[in-house]
N, C-alpha and C positions, 0 to 999 in steps of 0.2 A: 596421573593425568598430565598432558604438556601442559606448557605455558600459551597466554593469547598469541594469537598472532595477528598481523597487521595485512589491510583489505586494501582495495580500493574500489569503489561503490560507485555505479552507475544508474543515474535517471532516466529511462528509455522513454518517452512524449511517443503516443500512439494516437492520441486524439484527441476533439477539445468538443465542447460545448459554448460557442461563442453567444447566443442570445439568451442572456443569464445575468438579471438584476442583482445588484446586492441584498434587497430586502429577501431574497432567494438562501440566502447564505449564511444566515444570522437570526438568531430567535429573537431576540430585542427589535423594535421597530426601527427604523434608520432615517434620520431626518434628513437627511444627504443621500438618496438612494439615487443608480446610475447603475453604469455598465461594468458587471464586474462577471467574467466567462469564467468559467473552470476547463484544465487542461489534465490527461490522462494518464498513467503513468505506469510501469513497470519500473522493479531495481534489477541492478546484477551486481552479485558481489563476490569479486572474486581476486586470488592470487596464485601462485602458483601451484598450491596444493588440491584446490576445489573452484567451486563454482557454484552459487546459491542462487537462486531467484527468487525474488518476492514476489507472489502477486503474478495470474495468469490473466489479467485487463480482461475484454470483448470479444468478439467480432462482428464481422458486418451487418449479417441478421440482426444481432440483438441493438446495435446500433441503429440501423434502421426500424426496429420497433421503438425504439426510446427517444430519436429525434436528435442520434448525437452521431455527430463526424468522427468517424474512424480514421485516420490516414495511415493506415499501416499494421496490421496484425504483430501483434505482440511481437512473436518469434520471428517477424523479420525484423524489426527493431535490435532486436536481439542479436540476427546475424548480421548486423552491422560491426558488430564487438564482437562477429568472429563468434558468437557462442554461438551452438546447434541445441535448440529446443530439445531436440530428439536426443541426447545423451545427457542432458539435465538430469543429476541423481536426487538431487534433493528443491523442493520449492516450499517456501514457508510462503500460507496462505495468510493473511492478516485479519479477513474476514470472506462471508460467503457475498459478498456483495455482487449484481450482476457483473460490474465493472472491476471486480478483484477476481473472480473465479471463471471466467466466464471461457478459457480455451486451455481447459484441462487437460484434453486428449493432447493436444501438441505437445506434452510431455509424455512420451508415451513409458519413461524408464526411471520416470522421479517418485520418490515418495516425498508425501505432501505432510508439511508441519501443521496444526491446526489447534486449537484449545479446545477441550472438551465442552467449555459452555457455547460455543459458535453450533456446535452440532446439534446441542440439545434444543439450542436457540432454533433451530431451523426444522427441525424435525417435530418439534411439540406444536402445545396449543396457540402459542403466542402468532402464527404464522397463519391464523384462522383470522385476524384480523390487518385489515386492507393496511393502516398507518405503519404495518411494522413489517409487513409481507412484499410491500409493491416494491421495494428494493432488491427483490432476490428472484433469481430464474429457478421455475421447482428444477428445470431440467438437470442446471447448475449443480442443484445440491443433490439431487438425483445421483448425479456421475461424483461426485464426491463419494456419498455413500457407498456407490459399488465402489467404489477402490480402497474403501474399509476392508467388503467384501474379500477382495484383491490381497489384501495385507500390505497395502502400499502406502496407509496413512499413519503417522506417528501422532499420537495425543499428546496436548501440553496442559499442566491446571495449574496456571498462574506462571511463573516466570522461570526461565529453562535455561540451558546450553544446547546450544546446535553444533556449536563445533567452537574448537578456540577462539575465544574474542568474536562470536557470535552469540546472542541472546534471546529469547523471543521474551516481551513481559505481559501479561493480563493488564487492558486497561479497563475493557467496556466499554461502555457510555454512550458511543455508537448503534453500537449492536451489544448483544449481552457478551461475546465472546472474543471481542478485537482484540489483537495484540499488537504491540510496535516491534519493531527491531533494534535490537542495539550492535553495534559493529564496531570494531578498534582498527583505525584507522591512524596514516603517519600524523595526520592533526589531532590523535586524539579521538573519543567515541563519539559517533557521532547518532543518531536516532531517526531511525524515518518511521514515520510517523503514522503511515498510511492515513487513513483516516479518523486518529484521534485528534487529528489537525488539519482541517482540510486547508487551510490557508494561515499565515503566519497571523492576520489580522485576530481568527478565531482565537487564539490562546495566547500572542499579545494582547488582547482587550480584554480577553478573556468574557468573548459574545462567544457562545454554544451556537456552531451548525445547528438548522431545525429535523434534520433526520436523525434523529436521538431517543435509545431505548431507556435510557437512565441520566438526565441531565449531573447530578450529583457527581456521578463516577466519569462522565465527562471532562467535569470542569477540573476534578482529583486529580484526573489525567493528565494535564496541562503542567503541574506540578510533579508531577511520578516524571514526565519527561526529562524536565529541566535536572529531577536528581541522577536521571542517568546519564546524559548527557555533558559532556566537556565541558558547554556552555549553551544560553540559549540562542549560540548560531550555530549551533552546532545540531539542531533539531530540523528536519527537512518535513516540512507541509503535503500533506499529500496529492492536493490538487490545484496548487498556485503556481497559475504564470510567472511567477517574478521568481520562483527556481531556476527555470529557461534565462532568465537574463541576470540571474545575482552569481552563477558558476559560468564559468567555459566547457566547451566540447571539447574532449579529446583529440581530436582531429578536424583539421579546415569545414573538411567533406561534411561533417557529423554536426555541424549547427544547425541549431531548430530541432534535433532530432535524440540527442543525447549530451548529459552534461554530467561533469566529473566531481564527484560530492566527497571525494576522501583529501582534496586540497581546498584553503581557502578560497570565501565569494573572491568575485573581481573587484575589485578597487577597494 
């Protein structure tokens, strides 16, 4: 097998949910509670050999059912950086969350990464009930499954290689089946997190998000990160604002809209 090779990782911001308290964000009760939005996120990870995606976000429909501001569909986000949805060979899914799976077809040539307990997670009994189900479009997981059908999806159970110096690892805690990424980067590995961290605050204080299938394997998670990871700035949040403003955009053009996560924050 080769050796790792070295990426460099893209935050694509496709949308935000601005009217969104902290006590929204955190299972602990919050004596300080206030305005704290979550913002949306696609990666791309790429160099000169490939091209990964994590994570296929929304779209407008399902945003307008859910009450959240889309600004931009994934893939054109995407074609900002110049990547084409449409010739994506490979997309590791993190989980089936409406907001992580939700514009599958715009890959129409990828096979999709996924852990085997995400699928069990979504297709069994647990999804019979509202606290664990209202997170996920059946349609979603619907068009997942056909591209099992298809032979277009790769199973992971528990922690993998996707390609050199790319990783998928089983976290949970979330959802039963979440996984992070780990990527080797010129700074080093760095971990996006998707949503085993939806905000740096969550797993520095280590307050558990309240959309949580197994609080225990959450909180485990916070720690499984930090051992993959370079360091713990080296772990990227899945839905905090302060990514947007702790990295630079690659290009002038590209502020507000994508920021460069395989070089150190700004300042």
């Amino acid at each position: 097998m080769s050796g790792p090779e070295t990426y460099e990782v893209f935050a694509v911001k496709y949308g935000t949910l601005q009217n969104r308290q902290r006590h929204h964000n955190f299972i602990q009760a919050d004596p300080h509670d206030g305005h704290m939005p979550l913002d949306y996120y696609v990666w791309a990870i790429v160099n000169e050999n490939r091209t990964i995606v994590v994570d296929t976000g929304f779209d407008h429909a399902e945003g307008e059912r859910r009450g959240r501001t889309i600004l931009r569909l994934p893939r054109d986000g995407l074609a900002m950086l110049d990547i084409d949805a449409g010739r994506v060979e490979d997309v590791i899914v993190t989980h089936l969350h409406y907001d992580h799976a939700g514009t599958l077809d715009d890959f129409p040539k990828a096979r999709f990464h996924i852990q085997d307990d995400e699928l069990i997670y979504t297709t069994g009994r647990h999804m019979c009930h509202a606290p664990l189900g209202h997170a996920y479009s059946a349609d979603h997981v619907c068009t997942m499954v056909r591209r099992v059908f298809d032979g277009r999806v790769a199973f992971h159970d528990g922690d993998d290689e996707i390609a050199p110096g790319i990783s998928v690892h089983r976290i949970g805690g979330h959802t039963m089946g979440l996984q992070c990424v780990r990527v080797l980067t010129r700074r080093g590995w760095v971990v996006l997190a998707s949503d085993a961290s939806h905000f740096y605050e969550n797993m520095e204080a280590v307050s558990p998000f309240p959309i949580v299938f197994n609080v225990a394997e959450m909180v485990a998670g916070y720690e499984k990160m930090r051992r993959l990871a370079e360091s713990p700035q080296h772990i990227i949040p899945g839905h905090d604002p302060l990514v947007m403003r702790r990295y630079a955009a690659p290009k002038a053009d590209l502020a507000d809209v994508v920021v460069r996560l395989d070089v150190a924050p700004k300042g």
